[in-house]
C-alpha positions as CSV (number, residue, x, y, z in Angstrom):
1,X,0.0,0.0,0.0
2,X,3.3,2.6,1.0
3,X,4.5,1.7,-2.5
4,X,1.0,2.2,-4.7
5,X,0.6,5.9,-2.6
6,X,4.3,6.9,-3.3
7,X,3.4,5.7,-6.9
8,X,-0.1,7.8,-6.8
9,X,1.8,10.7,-6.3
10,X,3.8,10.7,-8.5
11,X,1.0,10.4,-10.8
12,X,-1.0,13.1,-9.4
13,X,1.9,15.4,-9.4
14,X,1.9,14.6,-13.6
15,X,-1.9,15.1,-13.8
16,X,-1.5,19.0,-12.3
17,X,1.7,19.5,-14.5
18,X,-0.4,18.8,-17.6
19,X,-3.1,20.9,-15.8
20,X,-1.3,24.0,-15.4
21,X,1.1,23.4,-19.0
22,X,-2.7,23.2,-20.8
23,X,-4.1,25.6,-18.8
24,X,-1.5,28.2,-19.1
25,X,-1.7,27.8,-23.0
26,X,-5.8,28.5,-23.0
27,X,-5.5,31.9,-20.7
28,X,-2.8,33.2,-23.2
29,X,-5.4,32.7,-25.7
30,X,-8.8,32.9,-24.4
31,X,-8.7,34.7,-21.1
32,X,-10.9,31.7,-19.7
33,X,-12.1,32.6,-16.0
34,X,-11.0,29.9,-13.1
35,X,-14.0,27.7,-12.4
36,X,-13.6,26.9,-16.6
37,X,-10.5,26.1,-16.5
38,X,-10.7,23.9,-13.9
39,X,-13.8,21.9,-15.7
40,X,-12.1,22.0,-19.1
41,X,-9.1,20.3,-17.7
42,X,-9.6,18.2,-15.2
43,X,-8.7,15.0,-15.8
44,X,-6.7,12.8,-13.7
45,X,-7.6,15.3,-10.7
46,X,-10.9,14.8,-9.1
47,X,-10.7,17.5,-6.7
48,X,-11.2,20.2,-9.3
49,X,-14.9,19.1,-9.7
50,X,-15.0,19.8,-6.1
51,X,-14.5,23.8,-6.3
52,X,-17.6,25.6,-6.5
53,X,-16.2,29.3,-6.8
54,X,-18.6,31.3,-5.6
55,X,-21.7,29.5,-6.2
56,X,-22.4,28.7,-3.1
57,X,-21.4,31.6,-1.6
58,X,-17.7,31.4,-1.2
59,X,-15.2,32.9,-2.8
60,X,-13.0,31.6,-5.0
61,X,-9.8,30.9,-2.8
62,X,-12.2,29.7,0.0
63,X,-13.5,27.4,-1.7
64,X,-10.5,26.3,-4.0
65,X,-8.8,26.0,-0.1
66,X,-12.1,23.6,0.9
67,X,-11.3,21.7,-1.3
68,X,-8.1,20.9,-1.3
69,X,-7.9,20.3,2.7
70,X,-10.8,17.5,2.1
71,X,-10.1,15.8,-1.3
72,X,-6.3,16.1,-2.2
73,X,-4.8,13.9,0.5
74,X,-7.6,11.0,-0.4
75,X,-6.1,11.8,-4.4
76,X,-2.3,11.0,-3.1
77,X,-1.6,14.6,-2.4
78,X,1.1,14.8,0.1
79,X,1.3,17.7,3.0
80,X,4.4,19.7,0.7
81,X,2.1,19.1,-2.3
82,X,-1.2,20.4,-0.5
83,X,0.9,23.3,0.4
84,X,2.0,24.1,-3.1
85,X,-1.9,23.7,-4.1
86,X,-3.4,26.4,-1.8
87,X,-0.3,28.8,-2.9
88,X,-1.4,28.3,-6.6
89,X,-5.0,28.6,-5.4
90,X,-4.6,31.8,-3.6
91,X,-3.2,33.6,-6.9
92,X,-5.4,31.6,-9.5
93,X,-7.7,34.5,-11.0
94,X,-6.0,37.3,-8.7
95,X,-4.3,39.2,-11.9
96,X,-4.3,40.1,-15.3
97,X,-3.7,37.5,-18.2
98,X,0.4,38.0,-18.3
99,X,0.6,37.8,-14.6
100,X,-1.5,34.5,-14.7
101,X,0.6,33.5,-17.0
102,X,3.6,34.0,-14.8
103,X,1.6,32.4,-12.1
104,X,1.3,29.6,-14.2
105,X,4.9,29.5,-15.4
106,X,5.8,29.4,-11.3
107,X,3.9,26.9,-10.3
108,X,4.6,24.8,-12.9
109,X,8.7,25.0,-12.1
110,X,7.3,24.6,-8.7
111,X,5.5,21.5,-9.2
112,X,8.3,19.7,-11.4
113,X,10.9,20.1,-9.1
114,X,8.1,18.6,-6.6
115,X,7.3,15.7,-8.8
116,X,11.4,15.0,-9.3
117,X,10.7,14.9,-5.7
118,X,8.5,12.3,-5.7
119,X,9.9,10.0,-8.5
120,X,13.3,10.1,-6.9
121,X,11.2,9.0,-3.3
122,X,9.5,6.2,-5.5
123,X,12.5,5.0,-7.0
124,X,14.2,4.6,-3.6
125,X,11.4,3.5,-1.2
126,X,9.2,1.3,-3.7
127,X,11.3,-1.7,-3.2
128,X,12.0,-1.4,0.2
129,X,8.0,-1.2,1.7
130,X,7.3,-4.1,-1.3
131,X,9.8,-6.4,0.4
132,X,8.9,-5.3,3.5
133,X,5.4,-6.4,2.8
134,X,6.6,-9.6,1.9
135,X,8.9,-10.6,4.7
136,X,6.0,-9.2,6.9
137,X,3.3,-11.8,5.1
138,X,5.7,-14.5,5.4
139,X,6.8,-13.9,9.2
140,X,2.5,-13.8,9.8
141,X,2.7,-16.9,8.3
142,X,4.9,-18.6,10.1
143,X,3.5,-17.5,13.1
144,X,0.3,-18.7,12.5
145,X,1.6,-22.1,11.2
């Protein structure tokens, strides 16, 4: 299970670099508001379905920051990850269309140095909690035999 979660982030990390890569590209273009953006690309990251922006009567950042406390740790999300979520959240929609583009261009050096991270965390502990997992199964077994 410690190996499939280091291996979720990793993925998830992937999914909100394609996010903000895409995403970045379309507000160049099209000056698309927030809440769009987040439907129009939101694949691999379930979370985004999750911000109402203003709707319900929150702003934007409230409830882009709802959201993340309650759905990106169940995604794979870890705590330095949340962290860089809420700090994109709090200046998604807050400028003009060059400075989201900078804001954009941030996060996304942000996220990949993150996500090098991660892979370099999977590649080191993946084996280690598998064969831990299997010793473990095998010493219950003997145990019980």
């Amino acid at each position: 299970m410690e190996s499939h979660k280091l291996l979720l982030r990793v993925e998830k990390l992937e999914a909100f670099l394609r996010f903000l890569s895409s995403a970045r590209a379309e507000i160049r273009y099209s000056s698309m508001p927030a809440e769009a953006l987040l439907r129009n690309h939101s694949e691999g990251i379930c979370f985004f379905s999750h911000v109402t922006g203003g709707n319900s009567g929150t702003s934007f950042a409230d409830s882009w920051n709802s959201a993340v406390a309650e759905y990106a740790a169940c995604e794979g999300f870890g705590k330095k990850d949340m962290e860089l979520l809420r700090g994109f959240g709090a200046g998604l929609g807050a400028t003009d269309t060059e400075g989201q583009v900078a804001h954009f261009r941030l996060y996304e050096n942000l996220t990949s140095s993150a996500l090098d991270e991660a892979k370099e965390e999977h590649r080191r502990k993946a084996k280690l909690y598998k064969m831990l997992g299997l010793f473990g199964g095998t010493a219950a077994a003997i145990l019980l035999c």
